[in-house]
N, C-alpha and C positions, 0 to 999 in steps of 0.2 A: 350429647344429642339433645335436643330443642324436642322435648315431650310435651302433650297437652294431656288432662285429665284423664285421657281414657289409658293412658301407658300408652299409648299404639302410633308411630307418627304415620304421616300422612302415606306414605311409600308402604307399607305396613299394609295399611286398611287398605289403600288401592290394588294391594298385590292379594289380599283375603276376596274382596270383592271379585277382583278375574276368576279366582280358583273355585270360588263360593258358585257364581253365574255358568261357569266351563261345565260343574261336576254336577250342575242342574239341571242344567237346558238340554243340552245335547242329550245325555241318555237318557231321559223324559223321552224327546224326542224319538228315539231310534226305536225306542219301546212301543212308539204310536206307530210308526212303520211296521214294525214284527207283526202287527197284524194285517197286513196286508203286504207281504213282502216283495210281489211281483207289482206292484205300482213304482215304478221309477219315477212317473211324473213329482207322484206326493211328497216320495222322498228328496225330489230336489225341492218343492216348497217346503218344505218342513227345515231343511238346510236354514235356507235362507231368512225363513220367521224366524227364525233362531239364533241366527246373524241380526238383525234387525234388533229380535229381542233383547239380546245381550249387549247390543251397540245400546238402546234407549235405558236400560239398568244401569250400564256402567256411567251415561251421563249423567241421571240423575242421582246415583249414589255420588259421583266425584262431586258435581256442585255440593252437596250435603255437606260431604268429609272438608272440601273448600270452606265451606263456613265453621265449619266445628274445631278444625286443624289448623294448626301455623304449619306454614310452609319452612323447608330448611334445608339449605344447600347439601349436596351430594357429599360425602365425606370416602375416604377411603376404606374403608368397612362397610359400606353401600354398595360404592363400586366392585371390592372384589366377594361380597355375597351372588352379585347378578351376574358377575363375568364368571366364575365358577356353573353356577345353573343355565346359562348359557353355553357354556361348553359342552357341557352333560347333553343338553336338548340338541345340540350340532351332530355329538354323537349321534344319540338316536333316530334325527333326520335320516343322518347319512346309512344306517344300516337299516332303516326302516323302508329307504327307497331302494336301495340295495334289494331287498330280500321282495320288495314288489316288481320290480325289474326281472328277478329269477323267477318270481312266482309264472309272471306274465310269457317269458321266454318256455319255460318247463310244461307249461299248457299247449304251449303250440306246439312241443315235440312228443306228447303226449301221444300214442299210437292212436290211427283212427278208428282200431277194435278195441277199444275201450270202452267198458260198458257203462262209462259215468255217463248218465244222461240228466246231467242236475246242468238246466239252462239256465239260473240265475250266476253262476259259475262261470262260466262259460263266453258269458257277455262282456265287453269287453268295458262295461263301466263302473264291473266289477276292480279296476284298477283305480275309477277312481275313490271309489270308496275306501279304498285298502289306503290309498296316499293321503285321505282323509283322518282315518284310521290312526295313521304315524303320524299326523300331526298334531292331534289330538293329542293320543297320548306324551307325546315330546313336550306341550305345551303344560299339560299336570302337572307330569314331573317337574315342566324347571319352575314353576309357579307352586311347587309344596316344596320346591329346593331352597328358593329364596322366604317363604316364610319360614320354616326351619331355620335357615340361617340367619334370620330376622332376631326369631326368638331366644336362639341357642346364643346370639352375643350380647 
């Protein structure tokens, strides 16, 4: 492998960087939401500054690491670190929408003497936060999967 000074190649730093910007922004965020939990508006801006902000980081971190880093083609140890955490994140999609799916169903057959009266629940965009939710965390895991498997070889 085509190393530069820092140990780290270029795939490396870019995959620290996602995980680094993922594990900051968003629950930063969610945390500014908690205090105001019934504003849905805020929380869909706060989403999307957050998108934005992570799109403008990860550009100017890559140009950075682009200058600092040599570039160097994919190898077979690349490829099966990221198709392993890949796989794993598949998982997790798939029962993470699975189990928002039952969520969503199980609410509806929910008797209508039931005394939960919690309307943020209850709303139905509360699914999408849940599928937000799974993909968030799918996306951690495979992005601590592959720098593990970075480091570990």
């Amino acid at each position: 492998m085509n190393r530069t000074g820092t140990g780290a190649t270029f795939r490396e730093w870019s995959n620290l960087i996602s995980l680094t910007t993922t594990l900051v922004i968003y629950p930063v965020m969610l945390l500014r939401w908690a205090d105001h939990p019934h504003s849905r508006l805020d929380l869909a801006w706060l989403l999307f500054i957050g998108v934005v902000l992570q799109v403008v980081l990860a550009i100017l971190m890559h140009a950075l690491l682009a200058i600092f880093t040599k570039s160097e083609p994919d190898d077979e140890r690349v490829r099966a670190i990221e198709h392993r955490a890949a796989r794993v994140r598949g998982t997790l999609l798939a029962l993470g929408v699975f189990v928002t799916i039952a969520m969503t169903i199980l609410q509806e057959l929910r008797p209508a003497w039931s005394d939960s009266q919690n309307e943020l629940l209850e709303s139905p965009i509360i699914v999408g936060y849940a599928l937000f939710g799974v993909f968030y965390f799918a996306e951690v895991v495979r992005m601590t999967l592959v720098a593990v498997g970075y480091r570990g070889s």
